[in-house]
NUSE-726246 format. One record per residue (C-alpha): residue number from 1; x, y, z. Coordinates in steps of 0.2 Angstrom, whole numbers, plus 5000, padded with zeros to 4 digits. Example, Ala and Ser with C-alpha at 12.3 -4.5 7.8 and 13.67 -1.06 7.14 Angstrom:
<atom seq="1" u="5062" v="4978" w="5039"/>
<atom seq="2" u="5068" v="4995" w="5036"/>
END
This chain:
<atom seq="1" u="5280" v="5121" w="4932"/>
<atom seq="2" u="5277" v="5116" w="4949"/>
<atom seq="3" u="5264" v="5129" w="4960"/>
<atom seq="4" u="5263" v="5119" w="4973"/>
<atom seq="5" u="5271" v="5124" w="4991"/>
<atom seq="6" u="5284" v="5116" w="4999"/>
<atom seq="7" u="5283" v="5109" w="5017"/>
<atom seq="8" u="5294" v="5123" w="5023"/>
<atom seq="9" u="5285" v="5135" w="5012"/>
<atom seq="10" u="5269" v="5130" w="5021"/>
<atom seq="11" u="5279" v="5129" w="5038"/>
<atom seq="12" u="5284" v="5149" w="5033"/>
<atom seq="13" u="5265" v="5152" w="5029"/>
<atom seq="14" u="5261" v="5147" w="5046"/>
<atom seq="15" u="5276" v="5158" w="5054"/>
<atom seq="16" u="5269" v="5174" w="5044"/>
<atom seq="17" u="5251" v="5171" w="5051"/>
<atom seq="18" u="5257" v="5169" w="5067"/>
<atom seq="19" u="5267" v="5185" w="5066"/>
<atom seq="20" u="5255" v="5192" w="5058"/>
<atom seq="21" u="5240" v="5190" w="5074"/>
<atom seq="22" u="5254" v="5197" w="5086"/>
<atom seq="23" u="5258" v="5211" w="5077"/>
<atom seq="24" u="5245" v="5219" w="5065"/>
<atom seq="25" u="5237" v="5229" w="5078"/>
<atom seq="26" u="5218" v="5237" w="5075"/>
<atom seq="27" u="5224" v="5254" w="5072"/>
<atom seq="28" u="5236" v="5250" w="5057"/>
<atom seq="29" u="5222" v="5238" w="5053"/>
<atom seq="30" u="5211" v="5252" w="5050"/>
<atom seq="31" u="5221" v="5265" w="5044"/>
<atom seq="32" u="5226" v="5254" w="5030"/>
<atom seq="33" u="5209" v="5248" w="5026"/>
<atom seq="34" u="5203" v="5266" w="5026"/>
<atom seq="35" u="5215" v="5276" w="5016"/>
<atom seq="36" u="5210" v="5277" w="4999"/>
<atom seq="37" u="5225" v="5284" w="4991"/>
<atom seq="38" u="5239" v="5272" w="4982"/>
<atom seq="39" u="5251" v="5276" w="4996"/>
<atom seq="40" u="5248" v="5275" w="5015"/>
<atom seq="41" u="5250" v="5291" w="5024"/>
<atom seq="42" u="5270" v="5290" w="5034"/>
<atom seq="43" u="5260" v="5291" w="5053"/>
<atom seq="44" u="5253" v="5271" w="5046"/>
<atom seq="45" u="5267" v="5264" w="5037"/>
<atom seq="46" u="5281" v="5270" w="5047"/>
<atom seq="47" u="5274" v="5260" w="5061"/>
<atom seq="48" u="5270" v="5246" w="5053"/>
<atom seq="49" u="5289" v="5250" w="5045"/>
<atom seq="50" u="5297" v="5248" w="5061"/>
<atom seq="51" u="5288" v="5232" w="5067"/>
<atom seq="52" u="5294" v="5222" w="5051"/>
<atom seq="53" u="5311" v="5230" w="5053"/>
<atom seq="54" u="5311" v="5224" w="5071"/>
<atom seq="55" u="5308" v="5206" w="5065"/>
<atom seq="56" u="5321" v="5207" w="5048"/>
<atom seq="57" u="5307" v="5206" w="5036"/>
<atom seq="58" u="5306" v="5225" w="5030"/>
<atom seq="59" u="5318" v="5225" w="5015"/>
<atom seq="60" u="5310" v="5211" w="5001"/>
<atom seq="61" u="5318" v="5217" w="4986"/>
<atom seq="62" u="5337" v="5220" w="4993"/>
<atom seq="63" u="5348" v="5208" w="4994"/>
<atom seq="64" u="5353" v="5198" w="5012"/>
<atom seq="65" u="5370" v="5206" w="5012"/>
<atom seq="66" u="5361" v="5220" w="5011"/>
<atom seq="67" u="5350" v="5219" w="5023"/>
<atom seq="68" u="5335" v="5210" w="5015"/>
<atom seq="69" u="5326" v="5196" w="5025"/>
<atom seq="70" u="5334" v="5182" w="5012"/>
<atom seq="71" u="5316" v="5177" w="5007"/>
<atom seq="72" u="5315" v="5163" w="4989"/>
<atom seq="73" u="5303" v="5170" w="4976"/>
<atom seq="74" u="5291" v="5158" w="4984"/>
<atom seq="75" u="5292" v="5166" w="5003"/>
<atom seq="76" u="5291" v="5184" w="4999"/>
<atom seq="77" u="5276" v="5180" w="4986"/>
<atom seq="78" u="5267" v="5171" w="5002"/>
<atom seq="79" u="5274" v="5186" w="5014"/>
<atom seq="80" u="5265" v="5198" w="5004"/>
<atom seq="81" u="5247" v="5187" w="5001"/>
<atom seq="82" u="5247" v="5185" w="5019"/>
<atom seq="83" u="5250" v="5203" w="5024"/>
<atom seq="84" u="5234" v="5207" w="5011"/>
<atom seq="85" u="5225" v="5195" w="5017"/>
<atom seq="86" u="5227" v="5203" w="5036"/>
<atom seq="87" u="5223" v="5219" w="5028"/>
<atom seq="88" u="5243" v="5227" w="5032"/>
<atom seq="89" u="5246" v="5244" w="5027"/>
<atom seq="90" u="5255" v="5247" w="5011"/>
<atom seq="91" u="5276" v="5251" w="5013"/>
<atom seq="92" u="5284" v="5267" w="5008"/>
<atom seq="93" u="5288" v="5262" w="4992"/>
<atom seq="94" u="5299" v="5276" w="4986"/>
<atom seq="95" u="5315" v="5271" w="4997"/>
<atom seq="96" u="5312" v="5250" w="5000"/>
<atom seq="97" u="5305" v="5248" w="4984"/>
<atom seq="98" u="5313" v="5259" w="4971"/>
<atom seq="99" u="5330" v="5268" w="4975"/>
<atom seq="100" u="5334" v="5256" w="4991"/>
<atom seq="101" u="5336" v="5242" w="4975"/>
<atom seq="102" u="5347" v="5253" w="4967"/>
<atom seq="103" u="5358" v="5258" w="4979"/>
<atom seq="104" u="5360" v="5239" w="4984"/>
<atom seq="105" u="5364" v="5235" w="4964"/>
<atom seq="106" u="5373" v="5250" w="4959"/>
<atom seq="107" u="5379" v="5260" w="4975"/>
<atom seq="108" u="5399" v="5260" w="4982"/>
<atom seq="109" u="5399" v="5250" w="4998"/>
<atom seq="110" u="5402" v="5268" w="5006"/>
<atom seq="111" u="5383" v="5273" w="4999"/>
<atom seq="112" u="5376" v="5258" w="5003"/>
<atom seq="113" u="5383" v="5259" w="5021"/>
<atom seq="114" u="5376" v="5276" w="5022"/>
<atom seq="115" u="5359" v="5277" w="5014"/>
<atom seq="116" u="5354" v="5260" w="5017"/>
<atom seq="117" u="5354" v="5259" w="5036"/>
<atom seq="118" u="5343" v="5275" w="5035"/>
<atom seq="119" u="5331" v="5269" w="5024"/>
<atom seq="120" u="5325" v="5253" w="5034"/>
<atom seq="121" u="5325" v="5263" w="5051"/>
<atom seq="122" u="5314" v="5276" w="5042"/>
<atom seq="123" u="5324" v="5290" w="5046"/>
<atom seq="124" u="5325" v="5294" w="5028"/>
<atom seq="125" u="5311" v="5298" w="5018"/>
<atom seq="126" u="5313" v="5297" w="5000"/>
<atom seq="127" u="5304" v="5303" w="4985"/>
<atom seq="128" u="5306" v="5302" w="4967"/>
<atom seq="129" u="5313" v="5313" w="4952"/>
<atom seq="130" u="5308" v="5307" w="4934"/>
<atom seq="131" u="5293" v="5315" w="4927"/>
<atom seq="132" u="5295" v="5335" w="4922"/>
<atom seq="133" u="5282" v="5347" w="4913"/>
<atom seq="134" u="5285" v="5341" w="4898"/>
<atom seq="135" u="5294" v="5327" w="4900"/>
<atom seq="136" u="5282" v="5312" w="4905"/>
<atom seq="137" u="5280" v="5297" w="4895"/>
<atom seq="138" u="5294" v="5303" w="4886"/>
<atom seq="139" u="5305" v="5303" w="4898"/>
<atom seq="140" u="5322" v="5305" w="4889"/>
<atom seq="141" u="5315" v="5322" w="4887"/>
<atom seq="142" u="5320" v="5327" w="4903"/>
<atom seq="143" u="5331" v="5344" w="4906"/>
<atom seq="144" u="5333" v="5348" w="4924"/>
<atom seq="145" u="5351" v="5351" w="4923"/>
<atom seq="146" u="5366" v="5345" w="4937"/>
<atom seq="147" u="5380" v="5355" w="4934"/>
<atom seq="148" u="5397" v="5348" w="4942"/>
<atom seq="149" u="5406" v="5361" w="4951"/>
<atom seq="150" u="5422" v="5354" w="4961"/>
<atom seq="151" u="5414" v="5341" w="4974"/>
<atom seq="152" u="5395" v="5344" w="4971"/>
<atom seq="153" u="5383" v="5346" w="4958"/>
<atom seq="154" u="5371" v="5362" w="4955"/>
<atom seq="155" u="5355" v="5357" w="4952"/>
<atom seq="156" u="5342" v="5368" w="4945"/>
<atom seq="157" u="5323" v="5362" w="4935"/>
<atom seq="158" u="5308" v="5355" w="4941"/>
<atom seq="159" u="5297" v="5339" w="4943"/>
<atom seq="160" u="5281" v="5335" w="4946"/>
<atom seq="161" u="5270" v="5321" w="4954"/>
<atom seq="162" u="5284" v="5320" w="4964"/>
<atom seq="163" u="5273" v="5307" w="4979"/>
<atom seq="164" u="5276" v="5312" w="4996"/>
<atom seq="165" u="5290" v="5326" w="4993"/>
<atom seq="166" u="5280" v="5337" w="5007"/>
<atom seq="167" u="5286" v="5322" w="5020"/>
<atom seq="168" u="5301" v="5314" w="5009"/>
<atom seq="169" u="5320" v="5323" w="5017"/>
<atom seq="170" u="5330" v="5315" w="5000"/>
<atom seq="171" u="5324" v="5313" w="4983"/>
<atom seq="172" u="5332" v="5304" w="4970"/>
<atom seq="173" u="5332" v="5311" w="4956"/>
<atom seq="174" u="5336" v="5310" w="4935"/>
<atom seq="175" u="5347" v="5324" w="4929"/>
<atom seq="176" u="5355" v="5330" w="4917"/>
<atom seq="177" u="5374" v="5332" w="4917"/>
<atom seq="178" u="5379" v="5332" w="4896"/>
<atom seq="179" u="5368" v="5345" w="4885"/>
<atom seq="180" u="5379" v="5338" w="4873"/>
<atom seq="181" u="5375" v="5321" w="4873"/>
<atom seq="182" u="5361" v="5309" w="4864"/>
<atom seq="183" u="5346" v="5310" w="4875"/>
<atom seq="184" u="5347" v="5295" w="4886"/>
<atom seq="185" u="5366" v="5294" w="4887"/>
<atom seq="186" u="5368" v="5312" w="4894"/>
<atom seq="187" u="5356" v="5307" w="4908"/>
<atom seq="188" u="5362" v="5304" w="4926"/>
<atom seq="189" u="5355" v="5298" w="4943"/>
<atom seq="190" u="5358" v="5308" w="4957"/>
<atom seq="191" u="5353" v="5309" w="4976"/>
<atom seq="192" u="5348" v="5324" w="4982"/>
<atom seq="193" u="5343" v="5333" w="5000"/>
<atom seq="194" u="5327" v="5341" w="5000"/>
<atom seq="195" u="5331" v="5351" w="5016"/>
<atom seq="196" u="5340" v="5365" w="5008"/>
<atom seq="197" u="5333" v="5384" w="5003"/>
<atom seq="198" u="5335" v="5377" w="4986"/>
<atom seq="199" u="5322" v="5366" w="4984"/>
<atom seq="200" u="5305" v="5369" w="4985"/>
<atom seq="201" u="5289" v="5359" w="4984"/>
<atom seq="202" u="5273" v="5364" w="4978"/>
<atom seq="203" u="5256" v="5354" w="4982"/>
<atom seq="204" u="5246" v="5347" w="4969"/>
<atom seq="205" u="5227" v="5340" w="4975"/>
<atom seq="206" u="5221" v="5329" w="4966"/>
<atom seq="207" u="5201" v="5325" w="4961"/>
<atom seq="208" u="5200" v="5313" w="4974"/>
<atom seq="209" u="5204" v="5328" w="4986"/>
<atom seq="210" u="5222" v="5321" w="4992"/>
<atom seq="211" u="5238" v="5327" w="4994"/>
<atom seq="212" u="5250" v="5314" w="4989"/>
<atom seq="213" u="5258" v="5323" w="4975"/>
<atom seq="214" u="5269" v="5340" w="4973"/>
<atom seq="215" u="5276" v="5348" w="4960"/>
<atom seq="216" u="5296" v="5352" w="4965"/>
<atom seq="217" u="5307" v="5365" w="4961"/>
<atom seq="218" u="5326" v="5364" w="4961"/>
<atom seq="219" u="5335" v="5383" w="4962"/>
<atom seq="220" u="5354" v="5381" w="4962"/>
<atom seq="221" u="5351" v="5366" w="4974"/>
<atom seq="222" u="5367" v="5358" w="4981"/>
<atom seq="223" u="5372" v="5340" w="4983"/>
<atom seq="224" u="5388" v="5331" w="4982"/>
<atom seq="225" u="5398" v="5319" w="4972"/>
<atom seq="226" u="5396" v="5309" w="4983"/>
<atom seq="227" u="5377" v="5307" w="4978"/>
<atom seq="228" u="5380" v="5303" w="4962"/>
<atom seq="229" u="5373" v="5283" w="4959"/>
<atom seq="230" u="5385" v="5277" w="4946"/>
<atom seq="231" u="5394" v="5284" w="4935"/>
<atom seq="232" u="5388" v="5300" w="4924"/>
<atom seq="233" u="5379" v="5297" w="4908"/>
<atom seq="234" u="5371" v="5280" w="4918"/>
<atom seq="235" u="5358" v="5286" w="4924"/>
<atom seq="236" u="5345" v="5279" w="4910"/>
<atom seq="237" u="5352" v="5264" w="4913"/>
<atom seq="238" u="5348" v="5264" w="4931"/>
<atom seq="239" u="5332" v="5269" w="4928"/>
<atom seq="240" u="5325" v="5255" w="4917"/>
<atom seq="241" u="5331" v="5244" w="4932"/>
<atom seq="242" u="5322" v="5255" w="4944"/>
<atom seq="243" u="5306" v="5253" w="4935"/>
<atom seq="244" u="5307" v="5235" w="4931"/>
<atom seq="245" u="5306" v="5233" w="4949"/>
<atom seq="246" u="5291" v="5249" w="4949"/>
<atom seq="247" u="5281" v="5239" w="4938"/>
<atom seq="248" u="5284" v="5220" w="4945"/>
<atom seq="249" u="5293" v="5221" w="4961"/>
<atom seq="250" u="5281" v="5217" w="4971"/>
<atom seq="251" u="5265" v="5202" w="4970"/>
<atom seq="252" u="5251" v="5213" w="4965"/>
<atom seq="253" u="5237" v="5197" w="4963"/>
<atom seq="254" u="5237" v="5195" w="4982"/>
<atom seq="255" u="5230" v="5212" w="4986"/>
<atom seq="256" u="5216" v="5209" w="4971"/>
<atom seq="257" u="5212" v="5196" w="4975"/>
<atom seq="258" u="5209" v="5200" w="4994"/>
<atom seq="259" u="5201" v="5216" w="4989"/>
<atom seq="260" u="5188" v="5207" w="4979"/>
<atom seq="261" u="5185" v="5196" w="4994"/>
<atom seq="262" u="5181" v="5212" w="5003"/>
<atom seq="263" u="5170" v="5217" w="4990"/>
<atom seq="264" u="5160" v="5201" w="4989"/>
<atom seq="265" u="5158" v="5203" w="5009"/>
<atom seq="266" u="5153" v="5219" w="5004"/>
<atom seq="267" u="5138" v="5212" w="4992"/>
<atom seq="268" u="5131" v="5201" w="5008"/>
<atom seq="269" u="5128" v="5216" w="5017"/>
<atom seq="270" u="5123" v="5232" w="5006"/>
<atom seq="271" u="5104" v="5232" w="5003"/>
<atom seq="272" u="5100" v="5231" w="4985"/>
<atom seq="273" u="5082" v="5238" w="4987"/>
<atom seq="274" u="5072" v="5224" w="4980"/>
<atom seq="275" u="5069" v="5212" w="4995"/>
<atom seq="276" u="5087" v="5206" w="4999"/>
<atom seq="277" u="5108" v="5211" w="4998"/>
<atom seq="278" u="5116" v="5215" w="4983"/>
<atom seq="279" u="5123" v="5199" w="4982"/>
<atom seq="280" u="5105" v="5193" w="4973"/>
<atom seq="281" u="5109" v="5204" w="4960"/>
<atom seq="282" u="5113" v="5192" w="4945"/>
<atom seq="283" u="5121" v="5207" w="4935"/>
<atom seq="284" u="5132" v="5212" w="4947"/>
<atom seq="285" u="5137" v="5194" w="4953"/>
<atom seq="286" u="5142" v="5188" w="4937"/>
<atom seq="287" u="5153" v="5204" w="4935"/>
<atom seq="288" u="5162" v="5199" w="4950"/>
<atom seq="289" u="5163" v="5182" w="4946"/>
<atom seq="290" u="5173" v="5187" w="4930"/>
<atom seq="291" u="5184" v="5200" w="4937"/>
<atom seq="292" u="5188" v="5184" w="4952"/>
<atom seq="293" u="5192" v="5175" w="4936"/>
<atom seq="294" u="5204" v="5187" w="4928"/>
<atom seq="295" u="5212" v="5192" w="4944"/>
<atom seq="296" u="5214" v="5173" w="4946"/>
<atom seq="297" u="5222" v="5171" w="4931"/>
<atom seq="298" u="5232" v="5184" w="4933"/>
<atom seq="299" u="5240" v="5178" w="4948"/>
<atom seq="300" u="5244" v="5160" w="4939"/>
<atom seq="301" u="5254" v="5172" w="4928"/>
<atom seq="302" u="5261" v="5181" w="4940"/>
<atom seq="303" u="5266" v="5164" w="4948"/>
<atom seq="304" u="5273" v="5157" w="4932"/>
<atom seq="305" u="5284" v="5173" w="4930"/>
<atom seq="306" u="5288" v="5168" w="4949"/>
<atom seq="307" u="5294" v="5153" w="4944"/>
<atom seq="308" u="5307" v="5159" w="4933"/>
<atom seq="309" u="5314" v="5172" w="4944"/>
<atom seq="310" u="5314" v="5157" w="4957"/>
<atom seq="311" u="5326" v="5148" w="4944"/>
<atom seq="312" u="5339" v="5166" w="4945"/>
<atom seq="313" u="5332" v="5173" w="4928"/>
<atom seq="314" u="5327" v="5193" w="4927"/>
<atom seq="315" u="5312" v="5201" w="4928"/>
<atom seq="316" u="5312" v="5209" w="4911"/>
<atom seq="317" u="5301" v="5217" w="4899"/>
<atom seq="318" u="5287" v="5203" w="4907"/>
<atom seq="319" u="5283" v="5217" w="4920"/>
<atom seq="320" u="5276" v="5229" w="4909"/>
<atom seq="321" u="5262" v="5214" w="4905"/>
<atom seq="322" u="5261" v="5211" w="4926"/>
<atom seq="323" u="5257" v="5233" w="4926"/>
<atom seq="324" u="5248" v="5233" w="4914"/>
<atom seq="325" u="5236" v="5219" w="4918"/>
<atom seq="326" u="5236" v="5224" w="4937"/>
<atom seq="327" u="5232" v="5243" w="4936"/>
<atom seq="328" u="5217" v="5238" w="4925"/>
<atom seq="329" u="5210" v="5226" w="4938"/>
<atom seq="330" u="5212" v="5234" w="4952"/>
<atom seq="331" u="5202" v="5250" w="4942"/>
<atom seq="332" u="5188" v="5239" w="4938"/>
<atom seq="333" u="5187" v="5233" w="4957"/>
<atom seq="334" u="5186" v="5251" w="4961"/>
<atom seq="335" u="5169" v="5253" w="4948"/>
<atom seq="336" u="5159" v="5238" w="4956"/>
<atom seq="337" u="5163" v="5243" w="4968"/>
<atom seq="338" u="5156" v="5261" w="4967"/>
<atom seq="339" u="5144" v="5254" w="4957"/>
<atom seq="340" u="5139" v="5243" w="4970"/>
<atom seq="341" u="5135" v="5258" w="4982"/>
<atom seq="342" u="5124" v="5268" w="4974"/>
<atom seq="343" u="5120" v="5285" w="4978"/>
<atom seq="344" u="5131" v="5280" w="4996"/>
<atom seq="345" u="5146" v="5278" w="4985"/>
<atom seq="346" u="5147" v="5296" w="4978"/>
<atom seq="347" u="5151" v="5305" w="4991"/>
<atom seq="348" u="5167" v="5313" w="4993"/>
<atom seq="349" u="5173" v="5321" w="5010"/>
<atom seq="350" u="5183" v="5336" w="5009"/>
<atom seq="351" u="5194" v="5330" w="5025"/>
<atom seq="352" u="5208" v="5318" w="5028"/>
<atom seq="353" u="5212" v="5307" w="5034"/>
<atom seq="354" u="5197" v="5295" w="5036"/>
<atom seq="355" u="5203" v="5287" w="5049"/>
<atom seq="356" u="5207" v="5291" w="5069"/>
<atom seq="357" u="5196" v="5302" w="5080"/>
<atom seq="358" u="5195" v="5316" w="5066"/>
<atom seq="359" u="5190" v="5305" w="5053"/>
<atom seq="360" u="5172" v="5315" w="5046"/>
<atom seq="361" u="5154" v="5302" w="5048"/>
<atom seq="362" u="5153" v="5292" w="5034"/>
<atom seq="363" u="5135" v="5292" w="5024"/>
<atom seq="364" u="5131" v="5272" w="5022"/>
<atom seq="365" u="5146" v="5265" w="5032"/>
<atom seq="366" u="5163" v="5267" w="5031"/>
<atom seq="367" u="5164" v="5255" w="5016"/>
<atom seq="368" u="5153" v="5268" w="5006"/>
<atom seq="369" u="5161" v="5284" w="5010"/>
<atom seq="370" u="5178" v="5274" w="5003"/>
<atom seq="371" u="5172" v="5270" w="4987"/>
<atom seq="372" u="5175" v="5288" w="4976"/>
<atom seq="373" u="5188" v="5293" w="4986"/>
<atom seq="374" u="5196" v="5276" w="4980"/>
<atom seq="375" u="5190" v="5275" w="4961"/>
<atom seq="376" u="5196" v="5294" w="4960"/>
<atom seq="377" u="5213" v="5292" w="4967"/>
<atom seq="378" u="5216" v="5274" w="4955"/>
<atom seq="379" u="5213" v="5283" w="4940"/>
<atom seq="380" u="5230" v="5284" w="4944"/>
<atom seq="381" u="5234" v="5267" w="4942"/>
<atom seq="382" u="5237" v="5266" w="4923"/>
<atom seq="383" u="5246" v="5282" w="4924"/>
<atom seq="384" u="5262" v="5283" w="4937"/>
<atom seq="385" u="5275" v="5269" w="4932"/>
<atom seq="386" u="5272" v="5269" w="4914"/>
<atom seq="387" u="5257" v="5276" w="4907"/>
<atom seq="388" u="5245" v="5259" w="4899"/>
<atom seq="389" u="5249" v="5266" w="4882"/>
<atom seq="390" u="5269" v="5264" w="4887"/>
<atom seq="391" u="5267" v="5248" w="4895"/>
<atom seq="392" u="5260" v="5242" w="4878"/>
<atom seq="393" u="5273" v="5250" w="4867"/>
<atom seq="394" u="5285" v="5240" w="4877"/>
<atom seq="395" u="5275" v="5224" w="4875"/>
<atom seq="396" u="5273" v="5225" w="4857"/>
<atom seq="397" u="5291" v="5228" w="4856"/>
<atom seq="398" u="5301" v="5216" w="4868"/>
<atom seq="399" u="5289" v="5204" w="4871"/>
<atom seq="400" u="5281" v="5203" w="4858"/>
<atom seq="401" u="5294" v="5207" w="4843"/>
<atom seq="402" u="5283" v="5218" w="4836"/>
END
């Protein structure tokens, strides 16, 4: 396997930096750096959104037909190691990464002409519909039911964690259309308006003291036929391929990595008490030196895996491994880090967000008032997408042949 770049991949390099320095203004700097949740609040990523839509960047995962930028393997894996090396606020994941993908793969050119278009200008909001009370990890288990009466479905049920359904105007959702039928093959996926009186969305805050996640009810909610991804019975399916590209569709060593460069600055500055920075404390050093080391090793896999896709071969089961493997990491940066804060690190404010004019004073710095907020909110990091315990079930079976 060749890892090195190519001349025209360091030539693109050059061209995302560049872009990168005109672009990335101090405000979406900041409010990226200073949200501590998984996803970035709309007022941040919309913007940002709109710049890389502008320039034809936006869409990574879609095809160029599409509307995708036409990056290799190689160019979006540097477009997205540059972007967290500049500190660029996270996209909306929900509609570029996760049904945007799907429409492209499984939607009529009629859907894809009207759904797509909406997504990369932002003017949809999506949000997702998998997990009920009840019906988790074991998703199959599912029973919010869509109901086909003459062109549209009735829907009626519930999810929860449903991200960002308090912004989202769609959600895409997994129903069930045969009560009849084996588990998985009665299941279906269906897109849904959220602005109707039948749906209704509850907030849920979390420890960490954010809103990011509702619990949504469906009550004879409406939708057509026309909504209906596929064909009926699909849905599971579809759904596998949506979380294949959940789990791996996007280079998650990048953003490690340049968050434990953020940490080690961190180290350099933060007082440890005893005549000099934290970064003289042996202890500490040497655990950031192994989690450099595991994250480094991490990415040569990720790059590996890279490699292959590079060659036309799919993503696979392998992205269970890459979730897996990155939620962990990115959860034992979030304890050094705490860690390396002290008594500063615990504090918790009860306002968001932490940025802007409204943003509360921080005790210790910015970095400080940061750190619980941020190691509360990633517990749910080996939770959404496959809890660990379903990544390795998955491991252990196609991976390994267990």
């Amino acid at each position: 396997m060749d890892m090195s770049f190519s001349a025209e991949d360091l030539v693109f390099r050059e061209e995302v930096r560049a872009f990168l320095d005109d672009k990335l203004n101090i405000r979406l700097r900041e409010g990226a750096f200073a949200t501590p949740s998984v996803f970035v609040e709309p007022d941040i990523t919309r913007e940002w959104q709109a710049i890389l839509n502008e320039k034809g960047w936006l869409a990574t995962l879609w095809p160029e037909e599409d509307g995708g930028p036409g990056f290799t393997p190689t160019q979006k894996y540097i477009f997205e190691k540059e972007c967290a090396l500049a500190g660029a606020p996270a996209l909306p994941v929900l509609g570029l990464k996760l049904v945007g993908p799907v429409i492209c793969k499984f939607g009529t050119p009629e859907q894809k002409a009207r759904f797509l278009p909406r997504i990369l200008s932002g003017e949809d909001y999506w949000c997702q519909g998998y997990s009920e009370p009840g019906a988790g990890s074991d998703l199959a288990s599912l029973k919010t039911r869509a109901e086909r009466q003459g062109d549209k479905y009735i829907v009626n049920g519930s999810k929860i964690w449903t991200t960002h359904a308090h912004h989202a105007n769609w959600i895409f959702a997994l129903v069930r259309t045969n009560p009849d039928a084996k588990k998985q093959e009665g299941i279906s996926f269906l897109l849904v308006p959220m602005d109707q009186p039948g749906v209704s969305v509850t907030p849920i805050v979390t420890i960490a003291n954010d809103h990011e996640v509702n619990a949504t009810f469906f009550d004879n909610a409406e939708t057509s036929v026309e909504n209906l991804i596929g064909d009926e019975g699909q849905g599971w399916t579809i759904a596998k391929y949506l979380l294949e590209n959940e789990r791996g569709g996007s280079c998650a060593a990048p953003s490690l990595l340049a968050e434990i460069e953020r940490v080690e600055q961190y180290a350099k500055r933060q007082p440890s008490g005893v005549n000099g920075a934290m970064d003289h404390d042996v202890a500490l050093m040497q655990r950031l030196a192994r989690l450099r080391l595991e994250t480094e090793a991490f990415e040569v896999t990720e790059l590996r895996i890279l490699s292959e896709l590079a060659k036309g071969r799919p993503a696979g089961p392998q992205t269970s491994l890459m979730k897996l493997t990155a939620s962990n990491l990115r959860q034992a940066i979030n304890t050094i880090t705490i860690d390396m804060f002290g008594y500063d690190g615990l504090q918790l404010p009860t306002s968001r967000p932490l940025y802007g004019n409204e943003a509360p004073e921080p005790v210790g710095g910015r970095e400080a008032q940061l750190a619980m907020p941020t190691w509360l909110n990633g517990r749910a990091w080996t939770i959404f997408g496959g809890s660990d315990e379903v990544q390795k079930t998955i491991i252990a079976k196609q991976v390994l042949g267990l």
